[in-house]
KOLRO-775847 format. One line per 2 residues: number of its first residue (from 1); their letters; for each residue x, y, z of N, C-alpha, C. Coordinates in steps of 0.001 Angstrom, whole numbers. Example, Ala and Ser with C-alpha at 12.3 -4.5 7.8 and 13.67 -1.06 7.14 Angstrom:
REM residues 2
1) as) 13190 -5690 7800 12300 -4500 7800 13200 -3300 7800  12850 -2250 7080 13670 -1060 7140 12900 30 7870
This chain:
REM residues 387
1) xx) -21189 -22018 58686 -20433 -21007 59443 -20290 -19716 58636  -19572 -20043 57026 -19533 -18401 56773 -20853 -18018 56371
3) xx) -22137 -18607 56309 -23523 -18307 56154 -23987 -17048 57198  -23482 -17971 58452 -24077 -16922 59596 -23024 -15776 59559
5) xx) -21686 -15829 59463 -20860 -14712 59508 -20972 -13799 58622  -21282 -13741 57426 -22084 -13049 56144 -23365 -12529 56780
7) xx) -24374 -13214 57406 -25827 -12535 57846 -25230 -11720 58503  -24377 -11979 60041 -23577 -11146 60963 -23754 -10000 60141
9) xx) -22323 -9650 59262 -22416 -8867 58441 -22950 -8208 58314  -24209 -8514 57239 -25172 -7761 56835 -26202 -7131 57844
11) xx) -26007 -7800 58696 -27111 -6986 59939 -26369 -5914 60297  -25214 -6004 60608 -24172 -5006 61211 -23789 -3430 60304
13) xx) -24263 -4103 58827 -23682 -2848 57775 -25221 -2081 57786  -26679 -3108 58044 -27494 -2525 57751 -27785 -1673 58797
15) xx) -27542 -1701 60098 -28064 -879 61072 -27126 538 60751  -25936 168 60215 -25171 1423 60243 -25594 2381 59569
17) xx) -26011 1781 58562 -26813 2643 56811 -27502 3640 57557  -28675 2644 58607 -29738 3667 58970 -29244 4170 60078
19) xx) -28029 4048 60624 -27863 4943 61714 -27362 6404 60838  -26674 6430 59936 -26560 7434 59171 -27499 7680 58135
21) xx) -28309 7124 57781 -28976 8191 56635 -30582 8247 57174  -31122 6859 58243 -32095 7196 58255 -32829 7808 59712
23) xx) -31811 8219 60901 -32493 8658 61779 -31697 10055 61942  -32855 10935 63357 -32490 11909 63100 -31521 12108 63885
25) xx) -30585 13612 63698 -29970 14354 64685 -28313 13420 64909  -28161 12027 64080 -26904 11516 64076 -26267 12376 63368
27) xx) -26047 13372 63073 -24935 14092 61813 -24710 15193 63084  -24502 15017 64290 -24179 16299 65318 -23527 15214 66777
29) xx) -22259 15516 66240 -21945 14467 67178 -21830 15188 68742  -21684 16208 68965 -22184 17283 69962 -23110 16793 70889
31) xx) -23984 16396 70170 -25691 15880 71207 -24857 14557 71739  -23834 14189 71713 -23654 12746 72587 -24124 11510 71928
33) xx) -24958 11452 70975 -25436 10292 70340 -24787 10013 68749  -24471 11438 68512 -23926 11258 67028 -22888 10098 66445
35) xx) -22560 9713 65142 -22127 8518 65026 -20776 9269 63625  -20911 10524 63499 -20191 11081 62259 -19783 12065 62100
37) xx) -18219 12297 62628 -17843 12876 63102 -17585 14875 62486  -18212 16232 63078 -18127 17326 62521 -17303 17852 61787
39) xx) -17145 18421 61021 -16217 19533 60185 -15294 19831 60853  -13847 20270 60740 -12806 20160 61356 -13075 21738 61916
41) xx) -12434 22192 62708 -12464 23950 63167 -11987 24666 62298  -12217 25848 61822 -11262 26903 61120 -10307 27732 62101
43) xx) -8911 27160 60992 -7547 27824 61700 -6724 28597 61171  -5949 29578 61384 -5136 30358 60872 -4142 29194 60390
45) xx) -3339 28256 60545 -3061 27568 60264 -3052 27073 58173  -2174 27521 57939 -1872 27248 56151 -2070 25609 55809
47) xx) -1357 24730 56347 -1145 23508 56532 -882 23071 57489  -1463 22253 58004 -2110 21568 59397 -2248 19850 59068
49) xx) -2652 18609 60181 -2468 17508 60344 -2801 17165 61697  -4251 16324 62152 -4268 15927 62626 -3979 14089 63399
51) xx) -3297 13430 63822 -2914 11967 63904 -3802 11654 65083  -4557 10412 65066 -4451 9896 65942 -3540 8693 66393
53) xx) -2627 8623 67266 -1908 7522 67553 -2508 6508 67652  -3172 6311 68854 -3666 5061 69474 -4747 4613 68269
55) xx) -5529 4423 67077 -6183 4030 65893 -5173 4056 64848  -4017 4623 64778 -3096 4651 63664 -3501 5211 62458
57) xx) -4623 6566 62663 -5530 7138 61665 -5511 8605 61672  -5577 9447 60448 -5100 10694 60463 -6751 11209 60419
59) xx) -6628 12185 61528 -8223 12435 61685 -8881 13324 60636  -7947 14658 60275 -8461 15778 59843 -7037 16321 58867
61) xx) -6747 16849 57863 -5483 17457 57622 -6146 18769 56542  -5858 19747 56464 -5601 20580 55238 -3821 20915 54708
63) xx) -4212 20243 53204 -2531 20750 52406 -1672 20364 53526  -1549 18740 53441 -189 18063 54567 685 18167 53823
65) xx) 905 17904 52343 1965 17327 51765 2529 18278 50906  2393 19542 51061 3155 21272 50403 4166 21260 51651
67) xx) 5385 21733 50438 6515 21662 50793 6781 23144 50929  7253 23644 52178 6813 24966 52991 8276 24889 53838
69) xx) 8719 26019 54217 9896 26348 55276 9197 26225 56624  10254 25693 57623 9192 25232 59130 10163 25630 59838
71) xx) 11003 26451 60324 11610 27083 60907 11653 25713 62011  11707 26378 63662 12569 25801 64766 11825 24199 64973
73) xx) 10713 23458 63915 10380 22616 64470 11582 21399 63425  12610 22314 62675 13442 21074 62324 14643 20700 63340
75) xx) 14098 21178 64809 15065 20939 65630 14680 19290 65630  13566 18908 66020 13198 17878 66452 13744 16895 65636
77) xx) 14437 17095 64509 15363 15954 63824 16265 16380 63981  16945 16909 63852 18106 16996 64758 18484 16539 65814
79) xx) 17648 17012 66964 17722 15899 67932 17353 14626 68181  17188 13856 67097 16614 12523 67223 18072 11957 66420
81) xx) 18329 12857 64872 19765 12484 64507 20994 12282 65682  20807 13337 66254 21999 13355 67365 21967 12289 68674
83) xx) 20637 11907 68961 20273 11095 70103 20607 9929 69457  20427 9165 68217 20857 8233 67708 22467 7648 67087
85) xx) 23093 9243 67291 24770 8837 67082 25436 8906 68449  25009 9482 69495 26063 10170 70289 25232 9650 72072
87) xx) 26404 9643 72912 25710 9627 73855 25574 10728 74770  24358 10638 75820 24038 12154 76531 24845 12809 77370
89) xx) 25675 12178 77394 26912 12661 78113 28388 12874 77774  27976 12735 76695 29351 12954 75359 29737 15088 75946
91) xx) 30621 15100 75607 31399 16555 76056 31415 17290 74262  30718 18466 74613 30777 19185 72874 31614 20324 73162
93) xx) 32589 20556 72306 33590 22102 72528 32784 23143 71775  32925 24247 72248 31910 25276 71490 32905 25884 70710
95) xx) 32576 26060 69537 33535 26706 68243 32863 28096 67804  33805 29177 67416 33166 30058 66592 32112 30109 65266
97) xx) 31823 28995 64938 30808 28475 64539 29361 28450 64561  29673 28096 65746 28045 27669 66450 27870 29100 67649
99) xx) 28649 29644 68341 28444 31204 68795 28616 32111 67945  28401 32028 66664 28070 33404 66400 26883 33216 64896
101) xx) 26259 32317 65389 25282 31791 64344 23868 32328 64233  24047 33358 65260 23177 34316 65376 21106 33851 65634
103) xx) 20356 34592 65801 18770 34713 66012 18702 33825 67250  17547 32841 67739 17298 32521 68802 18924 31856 69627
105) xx) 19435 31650 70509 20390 31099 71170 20314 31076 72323  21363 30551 73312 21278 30646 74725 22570 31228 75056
107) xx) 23601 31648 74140 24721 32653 74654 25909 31556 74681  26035 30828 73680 27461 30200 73781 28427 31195 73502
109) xx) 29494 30626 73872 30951 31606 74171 31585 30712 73661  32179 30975 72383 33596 30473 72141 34688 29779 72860
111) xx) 34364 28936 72824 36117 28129 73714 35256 28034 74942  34405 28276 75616 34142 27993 77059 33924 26505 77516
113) xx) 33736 26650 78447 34142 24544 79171 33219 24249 78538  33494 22764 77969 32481 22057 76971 31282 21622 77649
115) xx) 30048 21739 77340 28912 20963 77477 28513 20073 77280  27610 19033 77558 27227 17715 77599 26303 18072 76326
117) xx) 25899 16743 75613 25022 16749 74636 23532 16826 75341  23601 16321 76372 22307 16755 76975 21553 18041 77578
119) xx) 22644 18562 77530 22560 20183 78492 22192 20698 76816  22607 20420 75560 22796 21063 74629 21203 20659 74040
121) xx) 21053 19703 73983 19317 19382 73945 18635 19957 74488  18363 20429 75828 17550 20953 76387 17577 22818 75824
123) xx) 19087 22888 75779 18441 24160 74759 18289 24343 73965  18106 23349 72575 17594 23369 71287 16140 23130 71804
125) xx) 15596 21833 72338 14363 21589 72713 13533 22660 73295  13917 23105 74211 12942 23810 75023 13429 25488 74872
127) xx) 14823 26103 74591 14758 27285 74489 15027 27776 72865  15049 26592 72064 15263 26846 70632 16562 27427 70519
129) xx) 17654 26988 70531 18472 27664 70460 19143 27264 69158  19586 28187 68023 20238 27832 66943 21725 27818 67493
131) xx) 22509 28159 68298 23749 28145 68697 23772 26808 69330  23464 25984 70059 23266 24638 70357 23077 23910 68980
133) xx) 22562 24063 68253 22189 23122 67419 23220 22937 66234  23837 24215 66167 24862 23899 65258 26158 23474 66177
135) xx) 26348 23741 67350 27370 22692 68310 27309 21525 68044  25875 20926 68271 25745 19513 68275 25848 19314 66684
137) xx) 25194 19753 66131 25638 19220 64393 27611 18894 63974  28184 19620 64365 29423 19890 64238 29826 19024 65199
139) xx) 29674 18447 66265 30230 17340 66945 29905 16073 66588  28433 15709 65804 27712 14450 65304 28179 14196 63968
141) xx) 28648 15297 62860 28993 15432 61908 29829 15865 61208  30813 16889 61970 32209 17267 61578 31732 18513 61098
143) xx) 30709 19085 60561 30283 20431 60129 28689 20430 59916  28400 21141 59655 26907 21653 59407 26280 20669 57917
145) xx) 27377 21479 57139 27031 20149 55844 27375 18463 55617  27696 18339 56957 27785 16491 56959 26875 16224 57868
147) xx) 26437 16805 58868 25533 16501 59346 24099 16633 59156  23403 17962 57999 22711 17694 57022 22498 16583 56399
149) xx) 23672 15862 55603 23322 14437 55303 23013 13502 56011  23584 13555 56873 22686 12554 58430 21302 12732 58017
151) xx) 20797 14085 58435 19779 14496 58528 18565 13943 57342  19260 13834 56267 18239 13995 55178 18656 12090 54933
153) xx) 19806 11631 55290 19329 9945 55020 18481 9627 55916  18540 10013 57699 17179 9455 58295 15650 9613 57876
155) xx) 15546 11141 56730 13993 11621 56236 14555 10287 55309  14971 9984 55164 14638 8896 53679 14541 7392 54651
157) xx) 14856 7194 55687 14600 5985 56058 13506 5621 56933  13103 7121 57532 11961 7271 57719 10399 7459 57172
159) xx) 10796 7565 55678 9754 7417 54139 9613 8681 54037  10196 9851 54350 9910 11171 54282 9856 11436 52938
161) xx) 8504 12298 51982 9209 12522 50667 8896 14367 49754  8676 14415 51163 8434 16060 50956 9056 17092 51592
163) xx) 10281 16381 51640 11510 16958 53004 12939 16979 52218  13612 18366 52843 15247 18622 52334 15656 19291 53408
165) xx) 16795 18970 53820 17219 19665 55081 18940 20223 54992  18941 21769 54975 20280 22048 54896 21124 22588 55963
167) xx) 20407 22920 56963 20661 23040 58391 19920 22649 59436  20647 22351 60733 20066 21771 62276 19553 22631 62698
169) xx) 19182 23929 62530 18439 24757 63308 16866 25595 62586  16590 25147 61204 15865 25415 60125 15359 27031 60239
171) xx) 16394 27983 60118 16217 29443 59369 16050 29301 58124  15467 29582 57086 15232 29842 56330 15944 29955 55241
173) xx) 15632 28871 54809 16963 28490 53005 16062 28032 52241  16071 28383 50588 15230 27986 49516 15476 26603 49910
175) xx) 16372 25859 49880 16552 24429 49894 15903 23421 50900  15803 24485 52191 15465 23480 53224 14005 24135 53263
177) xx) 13374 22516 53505 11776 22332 53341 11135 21407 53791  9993 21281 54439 9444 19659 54690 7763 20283 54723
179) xx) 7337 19399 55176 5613 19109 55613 5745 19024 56235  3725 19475 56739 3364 19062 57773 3159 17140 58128
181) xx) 2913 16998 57055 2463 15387 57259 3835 14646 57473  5032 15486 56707 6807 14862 57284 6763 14898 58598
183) xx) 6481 16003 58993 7278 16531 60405 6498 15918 61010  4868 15441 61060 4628 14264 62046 4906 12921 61834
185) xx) 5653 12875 60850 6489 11323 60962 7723 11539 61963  8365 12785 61668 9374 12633 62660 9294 12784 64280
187) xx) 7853 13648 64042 7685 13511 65446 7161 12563 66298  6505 11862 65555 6393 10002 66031 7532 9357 66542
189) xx) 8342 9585 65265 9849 8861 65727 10893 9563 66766  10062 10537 67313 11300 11840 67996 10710 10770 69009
191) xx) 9337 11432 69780 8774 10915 70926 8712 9345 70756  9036 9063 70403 9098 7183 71135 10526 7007 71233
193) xx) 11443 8262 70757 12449 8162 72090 12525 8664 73137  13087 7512 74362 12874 8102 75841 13554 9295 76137
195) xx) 14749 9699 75715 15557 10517 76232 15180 12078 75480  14524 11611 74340 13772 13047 73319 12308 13300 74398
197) xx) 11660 12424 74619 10284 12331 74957 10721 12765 76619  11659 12908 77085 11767 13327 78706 11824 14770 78671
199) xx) 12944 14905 77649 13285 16662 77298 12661 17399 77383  12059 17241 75868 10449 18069 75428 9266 18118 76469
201) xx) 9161 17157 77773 8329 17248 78775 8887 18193 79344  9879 18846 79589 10649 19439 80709 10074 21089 80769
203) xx) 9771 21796 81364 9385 23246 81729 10729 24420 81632  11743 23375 82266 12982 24606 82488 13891 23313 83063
205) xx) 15295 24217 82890 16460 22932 82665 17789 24008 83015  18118 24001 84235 19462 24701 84391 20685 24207 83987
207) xx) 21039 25021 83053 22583 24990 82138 23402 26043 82813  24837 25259 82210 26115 25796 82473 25971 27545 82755
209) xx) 26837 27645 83623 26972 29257 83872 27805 30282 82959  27550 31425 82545 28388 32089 81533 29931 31950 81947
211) xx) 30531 32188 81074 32286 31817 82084 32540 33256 82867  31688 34343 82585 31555 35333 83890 30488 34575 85010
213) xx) 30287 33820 84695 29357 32838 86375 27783 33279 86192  27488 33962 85009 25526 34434 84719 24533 33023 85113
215) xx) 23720 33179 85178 23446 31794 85428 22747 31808 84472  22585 30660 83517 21849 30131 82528 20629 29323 82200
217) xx) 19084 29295 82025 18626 28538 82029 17485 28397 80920  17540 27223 80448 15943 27287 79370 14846 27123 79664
219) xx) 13725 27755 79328 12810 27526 79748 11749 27424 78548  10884 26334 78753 10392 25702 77463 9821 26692 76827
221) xx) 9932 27236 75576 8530 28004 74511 7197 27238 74341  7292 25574 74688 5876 25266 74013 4867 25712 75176
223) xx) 3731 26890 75160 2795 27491 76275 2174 26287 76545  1979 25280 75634 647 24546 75995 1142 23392 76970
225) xx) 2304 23092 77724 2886 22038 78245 2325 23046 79587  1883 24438 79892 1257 24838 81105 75 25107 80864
227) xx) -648 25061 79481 -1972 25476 79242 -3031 24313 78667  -2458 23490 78153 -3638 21994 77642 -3522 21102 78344
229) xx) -4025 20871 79506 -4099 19331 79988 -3924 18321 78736  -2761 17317 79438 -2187 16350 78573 -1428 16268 78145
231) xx) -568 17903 77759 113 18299 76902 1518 17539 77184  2052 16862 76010 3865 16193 76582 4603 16668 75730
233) xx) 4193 17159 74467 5662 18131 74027 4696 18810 72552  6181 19289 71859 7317 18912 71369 7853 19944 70987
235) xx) 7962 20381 69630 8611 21944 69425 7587 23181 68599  8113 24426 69189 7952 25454 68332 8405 25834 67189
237) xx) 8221 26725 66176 9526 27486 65795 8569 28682 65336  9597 29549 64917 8821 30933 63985 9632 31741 63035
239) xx) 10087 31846 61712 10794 32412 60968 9618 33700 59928  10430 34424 59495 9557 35347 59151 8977 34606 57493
241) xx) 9462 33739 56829 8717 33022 55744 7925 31793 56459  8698 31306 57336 7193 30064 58225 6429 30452 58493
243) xx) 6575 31671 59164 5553 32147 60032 5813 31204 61538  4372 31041 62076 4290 30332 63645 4352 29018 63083
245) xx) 5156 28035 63126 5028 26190 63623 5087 25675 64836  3989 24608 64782 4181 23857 65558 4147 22663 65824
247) xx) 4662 21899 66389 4164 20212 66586 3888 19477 68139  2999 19346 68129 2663 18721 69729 1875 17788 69609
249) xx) 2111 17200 70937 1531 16046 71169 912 16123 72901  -766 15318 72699 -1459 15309 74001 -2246 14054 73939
251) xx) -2207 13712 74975 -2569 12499 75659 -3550 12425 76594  -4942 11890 76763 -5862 11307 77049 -6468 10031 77354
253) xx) -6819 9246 78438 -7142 8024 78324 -6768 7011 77467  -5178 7346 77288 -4377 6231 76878 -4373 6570 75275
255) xx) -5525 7856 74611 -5438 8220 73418 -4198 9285 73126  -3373 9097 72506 -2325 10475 72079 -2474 11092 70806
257) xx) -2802 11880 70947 -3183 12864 69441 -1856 13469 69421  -1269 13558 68178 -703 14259 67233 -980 15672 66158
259) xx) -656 16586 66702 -902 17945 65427 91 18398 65374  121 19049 64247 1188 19506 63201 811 21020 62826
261) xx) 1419 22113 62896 752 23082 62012 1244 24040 61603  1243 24433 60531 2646 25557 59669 1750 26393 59219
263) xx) 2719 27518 58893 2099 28654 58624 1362 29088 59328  1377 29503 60168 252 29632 61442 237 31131 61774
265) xx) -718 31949 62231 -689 33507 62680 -1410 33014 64341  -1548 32117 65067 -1418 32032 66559 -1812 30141 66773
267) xx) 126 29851 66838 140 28475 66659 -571 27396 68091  -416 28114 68843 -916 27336 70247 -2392 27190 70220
269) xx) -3193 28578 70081 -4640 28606 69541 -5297 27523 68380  -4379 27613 67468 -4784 26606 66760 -4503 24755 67175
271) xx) -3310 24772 67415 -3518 23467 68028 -4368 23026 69108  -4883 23905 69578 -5569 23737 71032 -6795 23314 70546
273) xx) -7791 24423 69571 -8467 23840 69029 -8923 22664 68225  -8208 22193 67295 -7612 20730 67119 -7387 19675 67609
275) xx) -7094 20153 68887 -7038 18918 69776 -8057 18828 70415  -8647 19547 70647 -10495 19814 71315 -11221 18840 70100
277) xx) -11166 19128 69591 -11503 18435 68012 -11600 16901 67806  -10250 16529 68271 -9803 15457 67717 -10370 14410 69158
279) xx) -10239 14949 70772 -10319 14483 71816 -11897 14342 72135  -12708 15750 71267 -14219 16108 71920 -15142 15038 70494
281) xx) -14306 14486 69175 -15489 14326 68253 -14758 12988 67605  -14254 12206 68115 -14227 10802 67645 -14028 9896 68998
283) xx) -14937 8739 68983 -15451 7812 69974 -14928 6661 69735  -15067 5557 70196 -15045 4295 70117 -15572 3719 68505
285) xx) -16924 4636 68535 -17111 4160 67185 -17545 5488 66366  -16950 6081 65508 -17083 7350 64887 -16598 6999 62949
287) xx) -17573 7716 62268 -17827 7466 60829 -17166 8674 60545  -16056 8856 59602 -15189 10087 59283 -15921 10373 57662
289) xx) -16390 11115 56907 -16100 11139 55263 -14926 11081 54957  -14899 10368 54208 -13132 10391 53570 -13121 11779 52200
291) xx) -12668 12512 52538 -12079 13441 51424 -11350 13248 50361  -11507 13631 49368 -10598 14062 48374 -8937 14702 49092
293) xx) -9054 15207 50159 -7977 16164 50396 -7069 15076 51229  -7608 13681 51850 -7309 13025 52352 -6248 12356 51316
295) xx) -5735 12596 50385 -5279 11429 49399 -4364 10630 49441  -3645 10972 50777 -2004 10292 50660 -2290 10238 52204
297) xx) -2202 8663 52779 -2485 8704 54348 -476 8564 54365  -511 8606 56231 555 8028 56191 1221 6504 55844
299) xx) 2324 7201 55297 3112 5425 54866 2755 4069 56032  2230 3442 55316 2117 2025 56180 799 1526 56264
301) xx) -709 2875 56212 -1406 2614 56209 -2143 2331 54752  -3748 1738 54909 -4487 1202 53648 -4912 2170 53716
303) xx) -5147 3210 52235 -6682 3893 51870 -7477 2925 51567  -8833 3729 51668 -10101 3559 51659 -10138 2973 50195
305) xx) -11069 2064 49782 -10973 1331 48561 -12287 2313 47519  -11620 2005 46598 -12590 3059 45893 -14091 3249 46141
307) xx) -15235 3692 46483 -16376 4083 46651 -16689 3488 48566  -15360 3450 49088 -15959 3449 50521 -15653 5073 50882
309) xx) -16909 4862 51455 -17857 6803 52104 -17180 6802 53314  -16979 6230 54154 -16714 5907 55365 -15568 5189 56238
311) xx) -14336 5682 57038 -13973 4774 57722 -14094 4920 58949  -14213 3647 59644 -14684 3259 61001 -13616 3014 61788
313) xx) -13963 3159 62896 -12862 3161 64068 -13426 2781 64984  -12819 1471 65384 -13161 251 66562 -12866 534 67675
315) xx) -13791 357 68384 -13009 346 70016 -11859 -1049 70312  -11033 40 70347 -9948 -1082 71234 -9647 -1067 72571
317) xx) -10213 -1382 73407 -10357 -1526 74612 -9732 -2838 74670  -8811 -2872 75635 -7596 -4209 76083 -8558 -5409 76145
319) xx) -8461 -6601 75788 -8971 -7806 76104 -8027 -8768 76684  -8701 -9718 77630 -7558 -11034 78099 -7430 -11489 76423
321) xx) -6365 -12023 76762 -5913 -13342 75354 -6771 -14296 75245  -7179 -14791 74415 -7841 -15651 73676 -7576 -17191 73967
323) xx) -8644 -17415 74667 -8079 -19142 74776 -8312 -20349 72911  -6867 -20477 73422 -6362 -21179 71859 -7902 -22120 71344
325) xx) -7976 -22734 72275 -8997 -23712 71777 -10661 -22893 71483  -10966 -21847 71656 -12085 -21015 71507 -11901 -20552 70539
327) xx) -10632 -19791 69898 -10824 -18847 68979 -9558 -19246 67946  -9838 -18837 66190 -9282 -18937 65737 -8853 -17645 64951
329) xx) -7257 -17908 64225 -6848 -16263 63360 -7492 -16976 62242  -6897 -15557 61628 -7552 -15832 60234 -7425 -14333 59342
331) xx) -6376 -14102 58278 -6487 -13397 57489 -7134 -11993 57259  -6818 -10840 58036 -8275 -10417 57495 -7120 -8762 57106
333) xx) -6704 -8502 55821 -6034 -7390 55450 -6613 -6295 55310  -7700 -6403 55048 -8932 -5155 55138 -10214 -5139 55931
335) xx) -10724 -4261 56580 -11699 -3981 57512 -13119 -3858 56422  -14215 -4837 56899 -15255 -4375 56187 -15614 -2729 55897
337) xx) -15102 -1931 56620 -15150 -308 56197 -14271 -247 55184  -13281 -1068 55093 -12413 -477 53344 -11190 -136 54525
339) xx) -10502 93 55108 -9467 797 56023 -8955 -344 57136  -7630 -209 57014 -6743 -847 58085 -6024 -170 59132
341) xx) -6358 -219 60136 -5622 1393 60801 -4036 943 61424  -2977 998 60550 -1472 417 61845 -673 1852 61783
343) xx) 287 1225 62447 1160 2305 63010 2132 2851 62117  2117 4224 62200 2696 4660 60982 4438 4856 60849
345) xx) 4849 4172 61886 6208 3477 61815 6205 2187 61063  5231 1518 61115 5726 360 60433 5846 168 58643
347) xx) 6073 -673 58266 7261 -1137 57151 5994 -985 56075  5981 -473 55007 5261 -550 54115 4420 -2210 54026
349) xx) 5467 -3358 53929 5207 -4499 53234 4819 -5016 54848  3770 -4818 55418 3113 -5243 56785 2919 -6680 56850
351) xx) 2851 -7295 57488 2111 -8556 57252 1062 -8591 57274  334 -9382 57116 -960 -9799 56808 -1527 -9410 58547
353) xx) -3076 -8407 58704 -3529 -8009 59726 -4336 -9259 60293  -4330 -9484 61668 -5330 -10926 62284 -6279 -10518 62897
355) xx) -7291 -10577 62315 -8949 -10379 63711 -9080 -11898 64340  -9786 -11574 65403 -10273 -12667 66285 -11669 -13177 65761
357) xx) -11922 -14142 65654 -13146 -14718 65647 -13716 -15244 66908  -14378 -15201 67780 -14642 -15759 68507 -15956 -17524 68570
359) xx) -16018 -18253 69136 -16660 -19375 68869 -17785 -18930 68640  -18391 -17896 68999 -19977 -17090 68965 -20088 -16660 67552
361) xx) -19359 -16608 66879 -18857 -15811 65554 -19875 -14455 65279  -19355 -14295 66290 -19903 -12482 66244 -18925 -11488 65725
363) xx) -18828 -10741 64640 -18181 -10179 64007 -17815 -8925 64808  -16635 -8001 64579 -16393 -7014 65738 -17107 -6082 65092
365) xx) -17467 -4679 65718 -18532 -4088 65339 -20054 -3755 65777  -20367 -5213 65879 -21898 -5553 66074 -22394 -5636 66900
367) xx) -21740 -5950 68349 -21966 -5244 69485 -22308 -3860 69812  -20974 -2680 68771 -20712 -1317 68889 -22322 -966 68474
369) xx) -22426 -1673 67049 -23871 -948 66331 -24876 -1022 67431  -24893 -2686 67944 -25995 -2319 68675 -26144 -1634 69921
371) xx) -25174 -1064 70726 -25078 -151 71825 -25696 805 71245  -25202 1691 69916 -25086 2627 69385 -26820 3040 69287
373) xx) -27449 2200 69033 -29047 1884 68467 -29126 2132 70057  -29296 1209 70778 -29992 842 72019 -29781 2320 72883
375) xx) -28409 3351 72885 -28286 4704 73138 -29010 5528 72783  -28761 5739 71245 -29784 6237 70768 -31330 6627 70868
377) xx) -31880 5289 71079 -33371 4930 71368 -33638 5901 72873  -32315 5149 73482 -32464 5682 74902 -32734 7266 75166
379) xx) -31830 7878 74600 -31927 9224 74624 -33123 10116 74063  -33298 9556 73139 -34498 9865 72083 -35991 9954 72849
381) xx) -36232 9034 73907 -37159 8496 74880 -36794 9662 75874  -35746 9601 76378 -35504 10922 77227 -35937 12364 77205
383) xx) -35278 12404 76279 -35987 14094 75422 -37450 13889 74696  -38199 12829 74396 -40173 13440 74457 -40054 13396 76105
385) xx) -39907 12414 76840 -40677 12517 78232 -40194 13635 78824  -38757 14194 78490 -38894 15630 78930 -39575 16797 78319
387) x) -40039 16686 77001 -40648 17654 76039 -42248 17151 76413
């Protein structure tokens, strides 16, 4: 048995060799046949991060882990701090505090009838408002600087380690700082909450009326929730040392990409491209180079073991369950590519990963290679009989 699963193997690693080094026109994944995936786009973008969710694999990043000011996208912890102490219908009093806290806001008034924590989300979320955000800090935390500590024990329980946070609305303080590769941890953990992940979908959200009766309403900054098919959130921001940030998330055939991007001189442009990127040039089965620049994946996942060139990415396409008596588990913590792809919520100390064996003992993969060949060929045949 492990005789033939070893040949398996070796048939499976050898077709790959020559799908990359020895035929032509695989290094252009463009033509539809390619197997390895292009050079990332050039972006105005300083530090950038691409995720894929659904593989649990970071596609592309430049300089994730420089610790940089990110202006309005430290709302998005904030509101995940606050969604996790308080409920959405909790009543917040507006204090001289939080109205006169000045730059983006939605016009709180001192003493006016209290707002719901949810009405107060929707205008941190979608109209950025720093006057909301220090409301809700001051109701979750008693002041700005206790609720900071909220703030900065969830970056620590979340494995954050390139993050300091001294205010809920992130203007610009030597102290307060994070990443790009932080801020898509938090934005993992923002959006897989329901009540964060409804918000940030939202276009516009009518709030309380001025206590002269104005009518009030937010209406989202992120452009691309009307301009990228797919698009489901998350936040903007822009300070004059950030520059443009952003963090969003888009969704495709059950794939959700994740980008991140700071320092930016036209943040929507660049994510857009990126996500063209990330949606138009990795497949079912796609060969990444692993970089040097790659050096620190997210917490939870395996790097690449020393001298693997390559990690691979399986099609996971849903299968029925496994009838007990056909198939057995069995151990398997590393992927013959060197790479384990899980979710970058989970716990450092993972358990041990399970592949399927099936009674055929066909290794996973070896199907992919041989489609991959048999395409190939196909196309190849196509273009002489058309030439």
């Amino acid at each position: 048995m492990r005789e033939v699963r070893a040949g398996a193997l070796l048939t499976a690693t050898s077709l790959l060799v020559l799908l990359i080094a020895g035929l032509p026109g695989l290094a252009h994944p463009s033509s539809g046949l390619g197997l390895i995936a292009p050079d990332h786009p050039e972006v105005t973008a300083e530090a950038w991060i691409v995720y894929d969710q659904a593989y649990g694999k970071v596609l592309a990043e430049v300089d994730p882990d420089s610790r940089r000011s990110v202006a309005s996208v430290t709302k998005i912890l904030t509101a995940l701090v606050v969604l996790q102490n308080v409920g959405t219908d909790d009543l917040v009093a507006i204090t001289d505090t939080a109205a006169s806290v000045g730059e983006s806001e939605i016009g709180l008034v001192t003493g006016e009838a209290a707002w719901t924590v949810e009405e107060l989300l929707a205008a941190l979320i979608l109209r950025s408002a720093n006057d909301a955000a220090v409301a809700l800090a001051e109701h979750v935390g008693g002041s700005v600087a206790g609720f900071a500590e909220m703030m900065n024990r969830e970056a620590t329980r979340l494995g954050l380690t390139d993050s300091n946070f001294v205010n809920p609305h992130g203007l610009d303080h030597s102290d307060h700082y994070s990443s790009a590769r932080d801020i898509l941890r938090i934005s993992i953990a923002a959006m897989a909450n329901p009540a964060f992940a409804r918000i940030a979908a939202t276009r516009s959200f009518s709030l309380p009326p001025t206590p002269e009766g104005e009518s009030r309403v937010a209406v989202n900054r992120n452009d691309l929730l009307a301009t990228y098919p797919g698009t489901l959130g998350i936040k903007t921001g822009y300070t004059g040392r950030a520059l443009q940030t952003l963090s969003a998330v888009a969704e495709r055939d059950r794939r959700r990409i994740h980008v991140v991007v700071l320092g930016s001189q036209d943040h929507f442009a660049d994510v857009a491209l990126l996500f063209d990127y990330a949606f138009g040039s990795f497949g079912p089965l796609t060969l990444v180079p692993v970089t040097s620049e790659q050096r620190r994946p997210l917490a939870g996942s395996v790097a690449a073991q020393p001298g693997t060139d390559f990690e691979v990415f399986p099609d996971r396409a849903e299968e029925p369950p496994p009838d007990p008596e056909e198939a057995v588990v069995v151990d398997a913590p590393e992927t013959e590519a060197g790479t384990v792809a899980v979710d970058p919520d989970a716990e450092a100390a993972a358990p041990p990963v399970t592949q399927r064996v099936e009674r055929q003992v066909e290794l996973p993969g070896i199907r992919d290679a041989l489609t991959w060949v048999s395409r190939y060929w196909q196309g190849l045949r196509a273009g002489n009989d058309r030439g």
